[in-house]
DOKOLLUM-791010 format. One record per residue (C-alpha): residue in one letter; x, y, z. Coordinates in steps of 0.25 Angstrom, whole numbers, padded with zeros to 4 digits, always signed. Example, Ala and Ser with C-alpha at 12.3 -4.5 7.8 and 13.67 -1.06 7.14 Angstrom:
REM DOKOLLUM-791010
A+0049-0018+0031S+0055-0004+0029
This chain:
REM DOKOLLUM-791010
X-0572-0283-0146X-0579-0287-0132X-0570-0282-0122X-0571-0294-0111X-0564-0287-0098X-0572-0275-0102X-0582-0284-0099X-0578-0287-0086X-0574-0271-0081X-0586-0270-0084X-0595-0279-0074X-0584-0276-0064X-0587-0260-0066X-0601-0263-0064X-0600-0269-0052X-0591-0258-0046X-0603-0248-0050X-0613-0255-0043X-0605-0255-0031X-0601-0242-0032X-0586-0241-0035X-0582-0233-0046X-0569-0239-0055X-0564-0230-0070X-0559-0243-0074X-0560-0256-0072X-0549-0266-0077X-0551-0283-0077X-0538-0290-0080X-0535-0306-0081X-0535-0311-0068X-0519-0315-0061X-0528-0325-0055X-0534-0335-0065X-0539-0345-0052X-0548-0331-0047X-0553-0327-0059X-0551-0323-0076X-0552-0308-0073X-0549-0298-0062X-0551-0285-0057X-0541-0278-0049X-0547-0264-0046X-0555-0265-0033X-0542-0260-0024X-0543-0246-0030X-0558-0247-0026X-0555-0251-0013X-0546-0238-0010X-0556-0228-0017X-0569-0234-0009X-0561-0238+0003X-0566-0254+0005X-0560-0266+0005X-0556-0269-0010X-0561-0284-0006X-0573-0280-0003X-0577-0271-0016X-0571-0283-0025X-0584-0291-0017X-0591-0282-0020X-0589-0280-0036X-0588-0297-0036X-0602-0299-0030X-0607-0291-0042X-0600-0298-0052X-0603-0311-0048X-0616-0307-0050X-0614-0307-0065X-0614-0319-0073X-0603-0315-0083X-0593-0319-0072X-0591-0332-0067X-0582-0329-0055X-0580-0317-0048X-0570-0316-0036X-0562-0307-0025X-0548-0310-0023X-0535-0303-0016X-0538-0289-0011X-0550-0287-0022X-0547-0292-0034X-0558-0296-0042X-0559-0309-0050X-0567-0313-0061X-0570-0325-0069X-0581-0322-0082X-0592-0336-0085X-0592-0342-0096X-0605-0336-0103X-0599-0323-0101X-0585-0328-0109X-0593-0335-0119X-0601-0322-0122X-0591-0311-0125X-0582-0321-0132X-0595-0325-0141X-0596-0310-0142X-0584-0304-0145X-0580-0299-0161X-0565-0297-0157X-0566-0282-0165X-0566-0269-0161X-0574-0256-0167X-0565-0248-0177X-0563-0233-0170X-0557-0221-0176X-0543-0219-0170X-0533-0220-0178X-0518-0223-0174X-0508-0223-0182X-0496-0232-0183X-0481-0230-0185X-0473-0243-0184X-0462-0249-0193X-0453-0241-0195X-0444-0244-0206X-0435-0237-0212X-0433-0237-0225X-0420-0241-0234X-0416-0250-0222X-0422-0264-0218X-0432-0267-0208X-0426-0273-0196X-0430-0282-0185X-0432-0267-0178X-0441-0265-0186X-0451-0277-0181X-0457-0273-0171X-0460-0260-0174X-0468-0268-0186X-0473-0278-0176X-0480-0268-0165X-0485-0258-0175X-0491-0266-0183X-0497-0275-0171X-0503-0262-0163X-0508-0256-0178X-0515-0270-0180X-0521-0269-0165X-0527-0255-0167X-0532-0259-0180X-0540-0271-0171X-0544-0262-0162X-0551-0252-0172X-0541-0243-0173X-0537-0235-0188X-0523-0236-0191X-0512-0232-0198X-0499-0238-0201X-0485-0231-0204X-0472-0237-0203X-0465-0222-0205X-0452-0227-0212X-0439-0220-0210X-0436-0215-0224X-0432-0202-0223X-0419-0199-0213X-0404-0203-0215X-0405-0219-0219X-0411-0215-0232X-0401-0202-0236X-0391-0214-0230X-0396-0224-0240X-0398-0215-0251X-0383-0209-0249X-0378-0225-0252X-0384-0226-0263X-0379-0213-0270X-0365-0218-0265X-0368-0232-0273X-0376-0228-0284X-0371-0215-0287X-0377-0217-0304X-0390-0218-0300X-0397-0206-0304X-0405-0200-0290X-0390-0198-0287X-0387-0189-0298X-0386-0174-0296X-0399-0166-0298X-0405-0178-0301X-0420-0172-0307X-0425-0183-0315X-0436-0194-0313X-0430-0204-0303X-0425-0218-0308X-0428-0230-0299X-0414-0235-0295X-0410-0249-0289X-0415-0247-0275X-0418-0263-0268X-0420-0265-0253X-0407-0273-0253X-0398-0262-0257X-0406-0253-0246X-0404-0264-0236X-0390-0262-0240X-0388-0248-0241X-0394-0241-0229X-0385-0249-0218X-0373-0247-0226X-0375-0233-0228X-0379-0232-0212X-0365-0238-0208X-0357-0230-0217X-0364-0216-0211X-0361-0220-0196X-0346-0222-0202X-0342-0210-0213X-0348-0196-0208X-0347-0191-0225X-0357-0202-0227X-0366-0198-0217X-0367-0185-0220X-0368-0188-0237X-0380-0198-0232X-0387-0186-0221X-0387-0177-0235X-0393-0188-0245X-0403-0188-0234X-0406-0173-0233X-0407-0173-0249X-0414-0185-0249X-0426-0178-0238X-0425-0165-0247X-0432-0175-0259X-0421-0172-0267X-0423-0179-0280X-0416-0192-0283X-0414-0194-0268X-0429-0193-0267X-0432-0202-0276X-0423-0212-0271X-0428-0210-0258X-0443-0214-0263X-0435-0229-0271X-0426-0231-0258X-0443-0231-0251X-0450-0239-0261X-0441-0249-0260X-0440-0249-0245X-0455-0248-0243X-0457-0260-0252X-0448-0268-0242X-0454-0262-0230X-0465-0267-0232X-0462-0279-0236X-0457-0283-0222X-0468-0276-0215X-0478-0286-0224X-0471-0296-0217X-0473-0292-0205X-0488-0288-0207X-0485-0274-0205X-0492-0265-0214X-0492-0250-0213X-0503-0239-0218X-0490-0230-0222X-0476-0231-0225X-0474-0215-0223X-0459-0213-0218X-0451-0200-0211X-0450-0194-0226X-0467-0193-0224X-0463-0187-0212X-0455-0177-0220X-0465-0170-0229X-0470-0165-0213X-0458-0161-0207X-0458-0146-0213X-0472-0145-0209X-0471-0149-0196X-0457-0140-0193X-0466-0128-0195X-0477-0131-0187X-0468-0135-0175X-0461-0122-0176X-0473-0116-0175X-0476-0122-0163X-0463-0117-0156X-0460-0131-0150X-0445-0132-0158X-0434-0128-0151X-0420-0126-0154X-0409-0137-0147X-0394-0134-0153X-0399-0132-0167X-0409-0142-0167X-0425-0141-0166X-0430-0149-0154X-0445-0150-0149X-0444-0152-0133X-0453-0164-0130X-0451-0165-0116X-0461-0166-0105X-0463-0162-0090X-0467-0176-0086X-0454-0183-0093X-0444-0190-0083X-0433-0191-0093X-0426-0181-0104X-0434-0179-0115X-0425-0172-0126X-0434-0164-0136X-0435-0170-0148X-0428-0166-0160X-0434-0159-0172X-0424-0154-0182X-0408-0156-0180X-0398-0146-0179X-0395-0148-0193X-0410-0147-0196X-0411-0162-0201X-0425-0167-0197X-0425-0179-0187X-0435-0193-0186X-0443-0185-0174X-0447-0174-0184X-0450-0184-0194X-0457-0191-0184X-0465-0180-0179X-0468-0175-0194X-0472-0191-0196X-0483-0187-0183X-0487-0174-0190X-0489-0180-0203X-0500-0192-0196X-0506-0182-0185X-0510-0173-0199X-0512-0185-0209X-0519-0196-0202X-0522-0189-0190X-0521-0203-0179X-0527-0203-0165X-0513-0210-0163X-0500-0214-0167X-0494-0226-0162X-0477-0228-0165X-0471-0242-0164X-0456-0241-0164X-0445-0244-0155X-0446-0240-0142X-0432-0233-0142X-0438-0223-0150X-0448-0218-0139X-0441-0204-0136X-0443-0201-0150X-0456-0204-0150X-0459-0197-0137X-0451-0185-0142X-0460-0186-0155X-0471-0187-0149X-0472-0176-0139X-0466-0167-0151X-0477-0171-0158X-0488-0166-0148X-0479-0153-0142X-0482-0150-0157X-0497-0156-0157X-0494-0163-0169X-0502-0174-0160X-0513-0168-0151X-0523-0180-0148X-0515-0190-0154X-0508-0201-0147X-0493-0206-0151X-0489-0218-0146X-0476-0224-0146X-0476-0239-0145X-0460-0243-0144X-0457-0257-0144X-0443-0265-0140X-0433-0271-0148X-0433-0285-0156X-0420-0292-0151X-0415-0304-0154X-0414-0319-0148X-0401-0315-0139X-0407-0300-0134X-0398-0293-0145X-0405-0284-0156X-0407-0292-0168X-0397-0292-0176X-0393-0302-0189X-0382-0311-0187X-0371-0301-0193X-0376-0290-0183X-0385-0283-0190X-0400-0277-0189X-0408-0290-0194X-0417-0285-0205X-0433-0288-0203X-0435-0296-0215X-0423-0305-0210X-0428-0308-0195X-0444-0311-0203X-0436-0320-0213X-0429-0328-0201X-0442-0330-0192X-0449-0334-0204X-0438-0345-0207X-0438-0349-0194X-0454-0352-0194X-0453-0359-0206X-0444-0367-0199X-0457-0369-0188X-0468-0371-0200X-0474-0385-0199X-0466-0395-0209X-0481-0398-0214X-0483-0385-0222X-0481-0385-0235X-0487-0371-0241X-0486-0357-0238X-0473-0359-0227X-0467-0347-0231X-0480-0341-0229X-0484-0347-0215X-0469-0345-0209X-0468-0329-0214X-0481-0327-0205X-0476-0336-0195X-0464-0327-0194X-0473-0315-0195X-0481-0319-0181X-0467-0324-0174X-0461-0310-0177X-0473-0302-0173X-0478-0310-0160X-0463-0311-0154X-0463-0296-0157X-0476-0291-0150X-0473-0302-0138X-0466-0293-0129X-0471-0281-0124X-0470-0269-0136X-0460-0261-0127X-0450-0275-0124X-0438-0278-0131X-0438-0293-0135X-0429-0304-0141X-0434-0312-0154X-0429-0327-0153X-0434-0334-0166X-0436-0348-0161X-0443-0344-0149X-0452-0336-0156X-0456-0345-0169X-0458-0355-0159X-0473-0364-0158X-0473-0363-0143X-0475-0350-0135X-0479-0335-0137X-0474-0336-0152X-0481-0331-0163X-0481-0345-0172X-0488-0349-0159X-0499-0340-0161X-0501-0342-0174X-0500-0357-0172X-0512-0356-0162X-0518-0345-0172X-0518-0357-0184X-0522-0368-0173X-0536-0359-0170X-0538-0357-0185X-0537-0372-0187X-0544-0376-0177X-0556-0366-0182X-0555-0372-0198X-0557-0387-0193X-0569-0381-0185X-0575-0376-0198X-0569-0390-0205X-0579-0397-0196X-0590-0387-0197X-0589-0385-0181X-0597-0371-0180X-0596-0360-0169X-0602-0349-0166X-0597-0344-0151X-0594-0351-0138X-0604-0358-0130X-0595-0362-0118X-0583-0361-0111X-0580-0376-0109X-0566-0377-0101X-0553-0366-0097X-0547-0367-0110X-0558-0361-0117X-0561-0352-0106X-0546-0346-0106X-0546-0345-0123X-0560-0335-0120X-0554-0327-0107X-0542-0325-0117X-0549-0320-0128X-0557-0310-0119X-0545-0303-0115X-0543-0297-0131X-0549-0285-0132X-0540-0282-0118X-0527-0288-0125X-0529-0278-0138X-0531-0267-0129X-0519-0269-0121X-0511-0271-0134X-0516-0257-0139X-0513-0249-0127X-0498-0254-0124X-0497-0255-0140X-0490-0268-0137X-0494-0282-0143X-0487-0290-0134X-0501-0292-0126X-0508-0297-0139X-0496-0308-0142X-0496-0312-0126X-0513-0313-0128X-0511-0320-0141X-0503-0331-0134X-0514-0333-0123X-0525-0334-0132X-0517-0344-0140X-0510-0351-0131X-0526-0352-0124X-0531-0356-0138X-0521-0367-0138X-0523-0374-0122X-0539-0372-0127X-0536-0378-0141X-0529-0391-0134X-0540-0395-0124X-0552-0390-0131X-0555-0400-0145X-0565-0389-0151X-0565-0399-0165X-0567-0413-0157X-0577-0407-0146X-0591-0413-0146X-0598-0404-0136X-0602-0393-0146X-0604-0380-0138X-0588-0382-0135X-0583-0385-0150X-0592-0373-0153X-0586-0364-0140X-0571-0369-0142X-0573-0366-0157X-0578-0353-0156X-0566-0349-0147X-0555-0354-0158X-0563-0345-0168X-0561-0333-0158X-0547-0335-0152X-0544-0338-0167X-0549-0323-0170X-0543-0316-0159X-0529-0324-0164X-0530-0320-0177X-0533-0304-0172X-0523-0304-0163X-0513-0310-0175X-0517-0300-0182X-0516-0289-0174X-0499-0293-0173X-0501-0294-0189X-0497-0310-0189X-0503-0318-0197X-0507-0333-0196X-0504-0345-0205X-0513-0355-0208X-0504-0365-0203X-0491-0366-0196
């Protein structure tokens, strides 16, 4: 990948050396001043201070210099010193003619935990985004030659399943993993997603109401982390069932993960990483409980310690989650671990983390946690079912893929089902990674399924019109092989929007949000579509601009279809 405003720091760096100004960096950015110039530069004022000149005068002097280079066509002062600049055409028309759009392959490896399911219970509409971003950044690392692995770290191991598993032996007392001094070889029972759907918020409401019942439900879960036979095996049934469903709803949302490893993976570490904590003398004791003190000189605001082992010595999700770190610093060994979760959690993490190095469990390596808002619905509310409750994930697909059959062209005959489910797919994701990672938003169904606006069936409506738009190219044996010319402003704009990718992926990486690469897919489309209107590439007779206008379709087409793919939508052939 060609990096364009690489390109230009460059020539500007240049020209501060031959006059003798020294600049670390150097940092172009669109100019808030189309009628002055396409790019800017804003960094003479510091300059101005350090050498003790008038800032108007060394932005003259940089300007004389680049005007002197043909690979700008305008180059200007303006204000107090900032430097405007405007690339020729030759210079577009080469780096676009030039560029591979890939990046070389290098060997960090960062490692993902996103998903989050838990296991017995149904994913929920919480459980989208988490899906959405993790999925999206992994796919962008992967882009950006990155190695990547994948672990959606199911909650399959703490009270929900003793919880579960406690009904059951209330309901189905007969069945023989019940049975006292159960040794023999374990008989598959009846265990279906529906009866666990049904089971686990049944048995959660009954525990916040009869005390007995909770406490029966806290021992069926000690017994059940103590592998007791029967239990165990059980436990593993209750697991294939709800990995196999899982899944299927992460296929849907074309999330796919290298592992399905759970807090009972966690587990097998936990004894082993009690004992070399308490070698390292960082456990204390707090009113019977063993705490880690995590607190820092430079924090502004309490920081309480974070809590290892409870009074009662019952383990807690931040000793499994540390364990979980433990056990991919020592199997895996990632130069970083990226966290997509709810930003609500981010004192856990933070307590985790700095637990994690007080106990150099991560030396060099990075953990980053990337939090994200919550998914409310039309009216601001959390997004609930229409009798109150949490509204399962497979339900809230089901609905938007209804409503976009509703949207498909009456013309299509074949493959509806098909062309709506992905439909649905890109209208989830692309209103999910519109606002800013950290912003809570509100989903409204008809405004997001819509044609018209920064939608993603207007994406992939633009998406379909470049494809078709290339295949009647190749229908009439019209050839390309790069772009000649720039002929007008509507191809000019299509080309100083592509040049602005390698800067949009980067950005994206850094801020671990995807909310630039949706905004920048909506330029280059909505660009596509203004050039698309007043440039007829099939009907035109000068040959150097079907050629030229062809060649950018191909490209913006390409770009499109990576970017698509990076936010793991897919696009139908037709709509």
């Amino acid at each position: 990948m060609k990096k364009f405003y690489n390109r230009i720091e460059d020539k500007i760096k240049n020209a501060l050396m031959k006059c003798d100004y020294k600049v670390d960096n150097i940092v172009v950015s669109e100019s808030n001043r189309p009628d002055l110039g396409e790019y800017q530069y804003n960094g003479i004022m510091p300059l101005a201070k350090i050498y003790h000149k008038n800032p108007v005068e060394i932005a003259s002097e940089i300007v004389a210099i680049l005007k002197e280079d043909n690979f700008f066509r305008d180059v200007n002062v303006a204000g107090p010193g900032f430097i405007n600049m405007s690339i020729s055409d030759d210079a577009l028309i080469e780096f676009t003619n030039e560029n591979d759009y890939e990046y070389p392959k290098n060997n960090k490896l960062i490692f993902f935990d996103y998903g989050g399911a838990n296991v017995a219970k149904s994913l929920h509409v919480g459980h989208l985004r988490s899906a959405n971003i993790g999925e999206a950044l992994k796919r962008l690392c992967e882009y950006l030659g990155y190695k990547t692995i994948s672990d959606t770290h199911l909650g399959d191991w703490g009270r929900p399943l003793g919880l579960v598993i406690y009904e059951l032996s209330l309901r189905y007392p007969d069945w023989p993993c019940f049975q006292k001094d159960f040794k023999d070889e374990y008989p598959k029972v009846d265990i279906t997603s529906e009866l666990l759907e049904e089971v686990y918020p049944y048995a959660s409401g009954k525990a916040k109401e009869d005390e007995e019942y909770l406490k029966m439900a806290q021992k069926m879960t000690k017994r059940l982390q103590n592998k007791e036979k029967g239990i165990y095996d059980l436990w593993l049934q209750i697991m294939e069932v709800s990995k196999r469903d899982i899944k299927n709803i992460y296929d849907r949302l074309n999330a796919s993960f290298d592992l399905y490893n759970g807090e009972s993976n966690a587990e097998d570490y936990v004894p082993e990483l009690l004992e070399y904590l308490d070698k390292l003398n960082i456990v204390e004791e707090s009113e019977g409980a063993k705490v880690i003190s995590v607190k820092e000189d430079t924090d502004t605001k309490e920081m309480p310690p974070m809590l290892l082992i409870k009074s009662d010595g019952g383990l807690l999700y931040s000793t499994t989650e540390l364990a979980t770190i433990y056990d991919r610093i020592k199997n895996y060994h990632p130069d970083e671990i990226w966290y997509v979760a709810d930003k609500r959690q981010e004192l856990h993490f933070t307590q985790v983390f700095r637990a994690s190095f007080k106990a150099n469990i991560t030396r060099n390596e990075k953990l980053v946690f990337a939090g994200f808002g919550t998914m409310n619905g039309k009216d601001g509310k959390p997004f609930k079912t229409r009798d109150g409750g949490v509204m399962r994930l497979v339900d809230l697909l089901d609905s938007v893929k209804s409503e976009c059959l509703k949207r498909l062209n009456p013309e299509i005959k074949d493959n509806r089902d098909e062309i709506a489910n992905k439909l649905a797919i890109a209208t989830l994701k692309y209103a999910d990674m519109l606002p800013n990672r950290e912003t809570d938003y509100n989903f409204d169904l008809e405004k997001f399924c819509d044609l018209d606006g920064k939608t993603g069936p207007y994406i992939v409506y633009s998406t379909i019109r470049m494809k078709s738009l290339l295949n009647k190219l190749k229908e009439q044996n019209i050839n390309y092989q790069k772009i000649k010319l720039i002929a007008n402003e509507y191809d000019r704009s299509l080309i100083l929007s592509l040049n602005k990718l390698d800067n949009i992926l980067n950005t994206a990486f850094n801020d671990k949000s995807l909310n630039v690469i949706t905004d920048y897919l909506y330029e280059l489309s909505t660009n596509f579509n203004r050039f698309y209107t007043e440039c007829h590439v099939l009907n035109e007779s000068n040959k150097d601009k079907q050629e030229s206008w062809a060649y950018l379709t191909g490209i913006v087409y390409k770009v499109n279809k990576i970017l698509l793919d990076i936010l793991a939508i897919d696009i139908p052939d037709r709509m």
